[in-house]
C-alpha positions in Angstrom: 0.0 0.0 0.0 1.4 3.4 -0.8 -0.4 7.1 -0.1 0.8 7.8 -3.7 -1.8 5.6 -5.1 -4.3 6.3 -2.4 -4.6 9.9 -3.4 -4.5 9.1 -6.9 -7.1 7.0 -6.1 -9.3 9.5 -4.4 -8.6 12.2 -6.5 -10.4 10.2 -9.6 -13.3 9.3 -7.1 -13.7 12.8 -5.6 -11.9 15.5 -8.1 -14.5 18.0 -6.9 -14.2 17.3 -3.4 -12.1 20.1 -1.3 -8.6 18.2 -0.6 -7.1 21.1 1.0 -8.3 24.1 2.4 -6.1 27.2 3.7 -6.9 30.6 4.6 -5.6 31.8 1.2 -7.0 29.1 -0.9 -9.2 25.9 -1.1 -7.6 23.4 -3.5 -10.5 20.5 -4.7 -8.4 16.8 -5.4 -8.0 17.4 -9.4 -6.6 20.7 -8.3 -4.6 19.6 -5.9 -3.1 16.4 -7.9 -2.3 19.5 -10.9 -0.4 21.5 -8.3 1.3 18.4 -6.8 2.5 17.5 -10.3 3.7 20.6 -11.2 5.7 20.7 -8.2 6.9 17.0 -8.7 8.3 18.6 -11.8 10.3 21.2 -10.0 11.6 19.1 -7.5 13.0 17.1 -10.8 14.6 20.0 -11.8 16.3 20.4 -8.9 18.0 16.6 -8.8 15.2 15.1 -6.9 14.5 11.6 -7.3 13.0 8.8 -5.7 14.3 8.1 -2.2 16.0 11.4 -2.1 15.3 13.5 0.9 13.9 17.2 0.9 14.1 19.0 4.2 11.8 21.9 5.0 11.8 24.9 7.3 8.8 26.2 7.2 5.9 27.1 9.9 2.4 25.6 8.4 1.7 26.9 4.9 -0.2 26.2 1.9 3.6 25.9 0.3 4.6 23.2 2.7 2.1 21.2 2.3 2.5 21.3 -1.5 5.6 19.7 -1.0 4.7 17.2 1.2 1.8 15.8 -1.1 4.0 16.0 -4.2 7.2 14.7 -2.8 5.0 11.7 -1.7 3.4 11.0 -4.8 7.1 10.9 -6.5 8.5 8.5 -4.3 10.7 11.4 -2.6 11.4 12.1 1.0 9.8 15.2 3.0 11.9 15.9 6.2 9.7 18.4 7.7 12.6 20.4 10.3 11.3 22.1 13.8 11.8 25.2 13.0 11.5 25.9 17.3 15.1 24.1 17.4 18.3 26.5 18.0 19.9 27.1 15.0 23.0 24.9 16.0 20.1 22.3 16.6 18.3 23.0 13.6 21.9 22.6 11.5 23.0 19.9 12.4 19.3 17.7 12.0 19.5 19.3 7.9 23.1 18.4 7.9 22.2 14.6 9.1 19.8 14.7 5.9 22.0 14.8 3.1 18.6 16.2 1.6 18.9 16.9 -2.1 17.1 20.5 -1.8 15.9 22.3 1.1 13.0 24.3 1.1 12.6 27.7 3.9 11.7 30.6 4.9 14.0 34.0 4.7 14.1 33.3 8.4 15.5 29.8 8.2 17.5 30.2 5.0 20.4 30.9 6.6 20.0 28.3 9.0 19.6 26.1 6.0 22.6 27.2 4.1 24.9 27.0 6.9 24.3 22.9 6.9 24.3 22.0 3.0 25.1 23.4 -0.4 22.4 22.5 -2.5 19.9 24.4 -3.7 18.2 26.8 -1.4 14.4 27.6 -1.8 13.3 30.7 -0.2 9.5 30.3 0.2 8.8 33.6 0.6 10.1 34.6 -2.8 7.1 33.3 -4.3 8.3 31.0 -7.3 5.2 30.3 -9.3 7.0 28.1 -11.2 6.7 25.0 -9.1 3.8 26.0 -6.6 1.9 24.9 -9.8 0.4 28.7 -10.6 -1.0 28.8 -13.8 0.8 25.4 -14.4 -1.2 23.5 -17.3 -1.6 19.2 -17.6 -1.2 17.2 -14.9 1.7 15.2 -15.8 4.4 14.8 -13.4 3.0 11.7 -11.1 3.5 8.3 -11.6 2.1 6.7 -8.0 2.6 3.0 -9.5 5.9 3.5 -9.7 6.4 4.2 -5.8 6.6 1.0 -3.3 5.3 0.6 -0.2 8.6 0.2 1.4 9.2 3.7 -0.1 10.4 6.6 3.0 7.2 9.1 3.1 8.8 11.0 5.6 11.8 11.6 8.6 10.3 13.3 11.4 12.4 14.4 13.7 12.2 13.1 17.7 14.8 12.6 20.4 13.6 9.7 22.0 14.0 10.7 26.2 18.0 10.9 25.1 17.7 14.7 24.1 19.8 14.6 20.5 17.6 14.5 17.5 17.1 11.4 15.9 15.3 11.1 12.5 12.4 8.8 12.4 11.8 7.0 8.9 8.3 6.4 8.3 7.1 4.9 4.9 4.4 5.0 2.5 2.7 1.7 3.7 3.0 2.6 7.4 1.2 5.6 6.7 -1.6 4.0 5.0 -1.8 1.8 8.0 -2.0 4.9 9.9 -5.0 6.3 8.3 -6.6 2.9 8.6 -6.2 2.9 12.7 -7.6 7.0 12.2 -10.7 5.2 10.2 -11.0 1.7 12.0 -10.6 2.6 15.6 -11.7 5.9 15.7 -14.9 6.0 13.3 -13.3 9.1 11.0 -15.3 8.0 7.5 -13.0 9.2 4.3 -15.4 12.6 3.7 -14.3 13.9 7.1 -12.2 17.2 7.7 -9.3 17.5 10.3 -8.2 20.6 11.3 -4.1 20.9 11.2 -3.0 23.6 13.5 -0.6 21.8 14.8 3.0 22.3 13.5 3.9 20.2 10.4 7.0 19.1 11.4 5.0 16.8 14.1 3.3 13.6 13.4 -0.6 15.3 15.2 -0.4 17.3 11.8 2.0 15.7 9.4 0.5 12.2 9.7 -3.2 13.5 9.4 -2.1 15.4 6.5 -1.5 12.1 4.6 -4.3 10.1 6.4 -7.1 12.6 5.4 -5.9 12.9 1.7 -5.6 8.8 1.5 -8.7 8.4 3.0 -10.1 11.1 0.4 -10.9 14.2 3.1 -10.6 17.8 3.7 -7.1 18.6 5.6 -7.9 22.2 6.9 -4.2 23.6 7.2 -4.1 26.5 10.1 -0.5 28.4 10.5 -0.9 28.2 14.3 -3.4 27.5 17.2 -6.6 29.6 16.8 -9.0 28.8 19.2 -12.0 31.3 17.3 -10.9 29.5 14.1 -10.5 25.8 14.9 -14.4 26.7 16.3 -15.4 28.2 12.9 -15.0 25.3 11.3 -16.4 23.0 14.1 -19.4 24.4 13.1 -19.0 24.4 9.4 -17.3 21.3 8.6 -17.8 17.6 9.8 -15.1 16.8 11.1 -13.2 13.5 12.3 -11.1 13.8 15.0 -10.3 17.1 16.3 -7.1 17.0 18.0 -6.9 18.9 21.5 -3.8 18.4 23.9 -3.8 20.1 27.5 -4.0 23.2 27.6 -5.8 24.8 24.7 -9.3 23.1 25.5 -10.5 25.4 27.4 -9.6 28.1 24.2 -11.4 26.3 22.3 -14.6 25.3 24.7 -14.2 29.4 25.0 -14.2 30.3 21.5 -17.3 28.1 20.4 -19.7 30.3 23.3 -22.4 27.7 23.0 -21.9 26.7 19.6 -22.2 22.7 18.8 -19.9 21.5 16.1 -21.9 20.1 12.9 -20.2 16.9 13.6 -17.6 15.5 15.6 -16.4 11.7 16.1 -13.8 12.0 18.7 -11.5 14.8 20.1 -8.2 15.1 22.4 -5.4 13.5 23.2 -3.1 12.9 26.1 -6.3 12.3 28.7 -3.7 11.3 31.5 -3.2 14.9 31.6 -6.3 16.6 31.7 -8.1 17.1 34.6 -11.3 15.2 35.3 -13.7 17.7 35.6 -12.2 19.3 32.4 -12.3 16.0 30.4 -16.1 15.7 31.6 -17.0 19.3 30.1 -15.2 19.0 26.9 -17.0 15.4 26.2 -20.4 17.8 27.1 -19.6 20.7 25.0 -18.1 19.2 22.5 -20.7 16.2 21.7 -18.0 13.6 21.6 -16.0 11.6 23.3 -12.3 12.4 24.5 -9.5 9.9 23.4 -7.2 8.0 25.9 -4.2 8.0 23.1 -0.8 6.4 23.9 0.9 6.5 21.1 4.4 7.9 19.7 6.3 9.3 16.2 7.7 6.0 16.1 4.0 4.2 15.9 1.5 6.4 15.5 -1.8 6.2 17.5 -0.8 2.2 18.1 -1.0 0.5 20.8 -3.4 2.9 22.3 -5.9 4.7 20.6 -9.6 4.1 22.2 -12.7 6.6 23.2 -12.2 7.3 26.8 -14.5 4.9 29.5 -15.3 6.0 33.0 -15.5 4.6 36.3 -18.1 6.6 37.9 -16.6 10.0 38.2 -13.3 9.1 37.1 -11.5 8.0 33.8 -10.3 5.2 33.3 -6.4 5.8 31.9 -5.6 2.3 31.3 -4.4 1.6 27.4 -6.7 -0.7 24.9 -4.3 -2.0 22.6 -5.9 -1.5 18.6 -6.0 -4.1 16.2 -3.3 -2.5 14.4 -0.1 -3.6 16.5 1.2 -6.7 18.5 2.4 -6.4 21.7 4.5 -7.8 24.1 6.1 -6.5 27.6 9.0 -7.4 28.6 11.9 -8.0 31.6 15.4 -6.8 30.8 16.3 -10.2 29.0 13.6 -10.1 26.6 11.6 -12.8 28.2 7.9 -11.6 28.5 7.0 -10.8 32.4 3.2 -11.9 33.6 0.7 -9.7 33.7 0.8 -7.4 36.6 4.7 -6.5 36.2 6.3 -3.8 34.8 8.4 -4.0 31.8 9.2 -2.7 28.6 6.6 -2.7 26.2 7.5 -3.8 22.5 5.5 -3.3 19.6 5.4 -4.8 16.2 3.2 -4.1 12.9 2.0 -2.1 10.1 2.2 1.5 11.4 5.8 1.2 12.9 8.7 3.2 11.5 11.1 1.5 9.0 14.3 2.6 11.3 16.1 5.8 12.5 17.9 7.8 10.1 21.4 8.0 10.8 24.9 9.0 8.7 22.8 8.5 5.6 20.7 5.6 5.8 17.9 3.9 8.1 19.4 2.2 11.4 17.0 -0.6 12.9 19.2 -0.7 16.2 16.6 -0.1 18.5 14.2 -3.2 17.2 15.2 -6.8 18.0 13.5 -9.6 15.5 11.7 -7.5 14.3 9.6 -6.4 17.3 10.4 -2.3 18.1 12.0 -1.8 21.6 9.9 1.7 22.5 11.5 2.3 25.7 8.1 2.5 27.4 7.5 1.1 30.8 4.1 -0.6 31.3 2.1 -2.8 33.4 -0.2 -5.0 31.4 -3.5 -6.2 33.8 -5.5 -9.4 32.9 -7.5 -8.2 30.7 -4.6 -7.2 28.4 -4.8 -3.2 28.9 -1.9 -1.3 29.6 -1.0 0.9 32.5 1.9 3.5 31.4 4.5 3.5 34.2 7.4 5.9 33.3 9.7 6.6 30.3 12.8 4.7 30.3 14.5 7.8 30.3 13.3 11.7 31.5 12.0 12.8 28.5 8.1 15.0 29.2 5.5 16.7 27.1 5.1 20.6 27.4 2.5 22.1 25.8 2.5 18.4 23.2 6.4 19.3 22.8 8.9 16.7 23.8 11.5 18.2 26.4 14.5 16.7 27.2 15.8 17.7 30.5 19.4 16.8 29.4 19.3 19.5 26.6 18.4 22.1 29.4 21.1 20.7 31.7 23.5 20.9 28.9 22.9 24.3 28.4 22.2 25.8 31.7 26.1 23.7 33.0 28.1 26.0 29.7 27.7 29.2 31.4 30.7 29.4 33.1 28.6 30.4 36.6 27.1 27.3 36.8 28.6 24.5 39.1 25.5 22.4 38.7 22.4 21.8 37.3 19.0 19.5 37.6 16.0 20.1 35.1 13.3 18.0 36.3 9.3 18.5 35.1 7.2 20.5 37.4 2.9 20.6 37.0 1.5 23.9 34.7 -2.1 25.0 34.5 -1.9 25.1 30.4 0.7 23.4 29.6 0.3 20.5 31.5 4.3 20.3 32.5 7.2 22.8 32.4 11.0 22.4 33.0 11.6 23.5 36.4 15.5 24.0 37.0 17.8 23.5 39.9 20.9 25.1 40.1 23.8 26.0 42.0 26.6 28.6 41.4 30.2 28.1 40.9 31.1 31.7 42.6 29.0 35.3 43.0 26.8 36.1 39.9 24.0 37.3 38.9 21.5 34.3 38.5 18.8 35.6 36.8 21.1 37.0 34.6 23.3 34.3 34.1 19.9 32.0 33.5 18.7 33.9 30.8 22.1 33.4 29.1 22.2 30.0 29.7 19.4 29.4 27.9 18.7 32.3 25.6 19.5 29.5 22.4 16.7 27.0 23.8 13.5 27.2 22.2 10.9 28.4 24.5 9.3 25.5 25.8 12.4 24.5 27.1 13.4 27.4 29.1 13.2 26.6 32.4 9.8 28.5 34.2 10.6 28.0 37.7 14.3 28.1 39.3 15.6 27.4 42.5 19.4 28.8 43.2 20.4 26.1 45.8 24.0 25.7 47.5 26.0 23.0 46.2 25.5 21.0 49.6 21.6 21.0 49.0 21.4 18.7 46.1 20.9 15.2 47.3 23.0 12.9 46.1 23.8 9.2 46.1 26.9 6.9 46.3 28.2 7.7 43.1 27.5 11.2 43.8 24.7 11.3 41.0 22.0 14.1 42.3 18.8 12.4 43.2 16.6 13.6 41.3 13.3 12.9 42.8 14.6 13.6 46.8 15.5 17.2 45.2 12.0 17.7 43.9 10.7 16.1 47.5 13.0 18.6 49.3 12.2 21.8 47.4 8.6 21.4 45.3 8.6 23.1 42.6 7.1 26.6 42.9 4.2 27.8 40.8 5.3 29.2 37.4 7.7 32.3 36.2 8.8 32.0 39.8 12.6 32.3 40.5 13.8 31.4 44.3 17.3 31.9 45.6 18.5 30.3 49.1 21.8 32.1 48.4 
């Protein structure tokens, strides 16, 4: 199964049916598949081929997801970039690409240059040539020529380790992913989703494909707008609306007694969402909330199921789909019995092909085949899942992986610094935020020397609570290793944009 003969596909079923709709156009599937080949033909002209890679810095625009659509429909690779990244991060992640072109922004241009010499697209220079403007035929894709085994995409993630890793997804896992989006959630093929999320992350980039394969309306936003993702609640049917902590209540806000036309399922990420608020946005909203588990790696496998109650309370507990097999595991390998922890590893359709690394796709982390996610979970009786903690440190702010060793990292080159713990600490809207500990190596500042520290981090990794401690307070253990969680026992994290010096 490819999505390159999946749209082709739809777009002979449903040529008048809106593919893709943006706030400065609203491209129907024969329009689309014109554009798409006319930029197929650019990329051409440019050296792309099949299996090459094309990296993109770009926040959410109609241009980007040109790209995407026709790269995939050519058999070539889209490396969507986070553009949030520091520009040393940002570098180094194009760099690792190889990519045959790069396509940015004036903003990231430079960024781009600084990591490769080929060709250099600025987006904002407006090249009608290959966004397909006036372009005439629709020659340009050949989906029967692309294989299933074909790279879609390289997303970038960091696992809980903190350095970027590129996650090679192909065209038949992404099919499979729009079959879980179709079979376990109810989305039917006519359904809209609304993209506000960034492209470079799989809650946008993997719906894009899903909703074109499955012959749908992908509403591209260039950012989180609560009075617009309402607008079309009300306007569109739409699938699955995807909500993470902190923005349902925007949204909830922005509709002001407004029903959407019709909604299968909404949210994500239920573990961290209050109760009460989870209640109120299955009320308001018509639908039911989703109790996801899922990851860049997998997509929405092995947990993707409408929430269940107990009474007042969710039930958080994991439904494995259809779509994955399972196992959990000791530190051997051998499987553990139900009601002990252990890794949990996943194989099937949806999963990645590998990691991309020095120029090709590393399969290093899965072992016979069966993908080692790093996961620690309890599996009950019944065969649901009960998350228990990461194998390493890695949390979600805001739906944004952060990496407290990228903080530490930072915060540990300013020259003032003698130590430094990042460890997550509870937000009202963002569900967590980096809360640092530090000590200093001799008389500064701190809040200066803080803001230094991290002034290259993107913002949702910049520490929003800070305790200055003395060397001596930091509990450690025999190896001298600070403990991490008698430090947070010892000084609770204090509520947010709050800074607290014992010096």
């Amino acid at each position: 199964m490819t999505f390159a003969h999946a749209f082709w596909q739809r777009c002979r079923e449903h040529p008048h049916r809106t593919a893709l709709a943006t706030a400065e156009a609203q491209l129907s599937y024969r329009e689309l598949y014109r554009r798409a080949g006319a930029v197929g033909r650019a990329l051409r002209e440019l050296g792309v081929g099949r299996g090459d890679r094309v990296a993109v810095l770009a926040p959410n625009r109609l241009e980007v997801a040109l790209l995407m659509v026709a790269a995939a429909t050519a058999g070539a690779v889209v490396a969507p970039v986070n553009w949030r990244l520091s520009a040393e991060a940002a570098t180094a992640v194009v760099a690792d690409l190889a990519p045959k072109a790069v396509f940015a922004t004036s903003t990231f241009a430079e960024v781009a240059r600084a990591a490769t010499d080929v060709a250099v697209v600025d987006l904002d220079e407006g090249d009608p040539r290959w966004l397909g403007l006036g372009a005439s035929g629709a020659n340009g894709i050949d989906p029967h020529a692309v294989r299933g085994s074909d790279l879609i995409t390289i997303m970038s993630t960091s696992g809980s380790t903190g350095r970027p890793k590129g996650v090679a997804i192909s065209q038949a896992a992404m099919v499979a992913r729009a079959l879980v989006l179709h079979a376990e959630l109810g989305v039917e093929p006519s359904d809209a989703f609304i993209g506000w999320a960034p492209l470079f992350h799989i809650s946008s980039a993997d719906y894009l494909y899903a909703t074109l394969a499955l012959g749908g309306t992908f509403v591209l936003l260039e950012r989180f707008d609560a009075d617009i993702i309402a607008t079309e609640l009300v306007t569109r049917e739409v699938g699955w609306l995807f909500l993470i902590p902190g923005v349902i209540d925007d949204v909830l806000r922005a509709l002001d007694g407004r029903r959407p036309r019709s909604l299968r399922c909404a949210g994500a990420m239920a573990d961290l969402v209050p109760a009460e608020q989870l209640r109120e946005a299955e009320r308001r909203l018509g639908a039911p909330y989703l109790n996801t588990f899922g990851s860049t790696e997998a997509g929405l496998v092995p947990g993707a199921s409408r929430l269940t109650w107990d009474g007042d309370q969710p039930i958080l507990d994991k439904r494995p789909t259809l779509f994955c097999q399972h196992r959990v595991v000791d530190a051997d390998g051998a499987d553990v019995e139900p009601g002990s922890a252990g890794e949990l590893w996943l194989r099937g359709p949806t999963l990645f092909s590998g990691y991309w690394s020095d120029g090709g796709v590393s399969r290093a982390e899965f072992a016979n085949g069966w993908f080692r996610t790093g996961d620690l979970v309890r599996a009950g009786a019944d065969g649901a899942l009960s998350f228990v903690e990461r194998r390493g440190r890695m949390f979600k702010c805001g739906g944004e992986n952060v990496y407290p060793a990228t903080i530490e990292r930072a915060l540990l080159s300013h020259e003032a610094v003698a130590e430094a713990t990042v460890v997550p600490a509870a937000h009202p809207r963002f569900g967590q935020v980096p809360a640092a500990y530090v000590a200093l190596a001799h008389q500064a500042d701190a809040r200066e020397v803080l803001e230094s520290a991290t002034a290259a981090l993107a913002r949702f990794e910049r520490p929003q609570a800070v305790h200055v401690l003395a060397a001596e307070e930091f509990p450690r253990g025999v190896t001298g290793k600070v403990e991490r969680g008698l430090l947070a026992a010892a000084h609770p994290a204090c509520g947010p944009g709050c800074f607290i010096s014992s010096r």
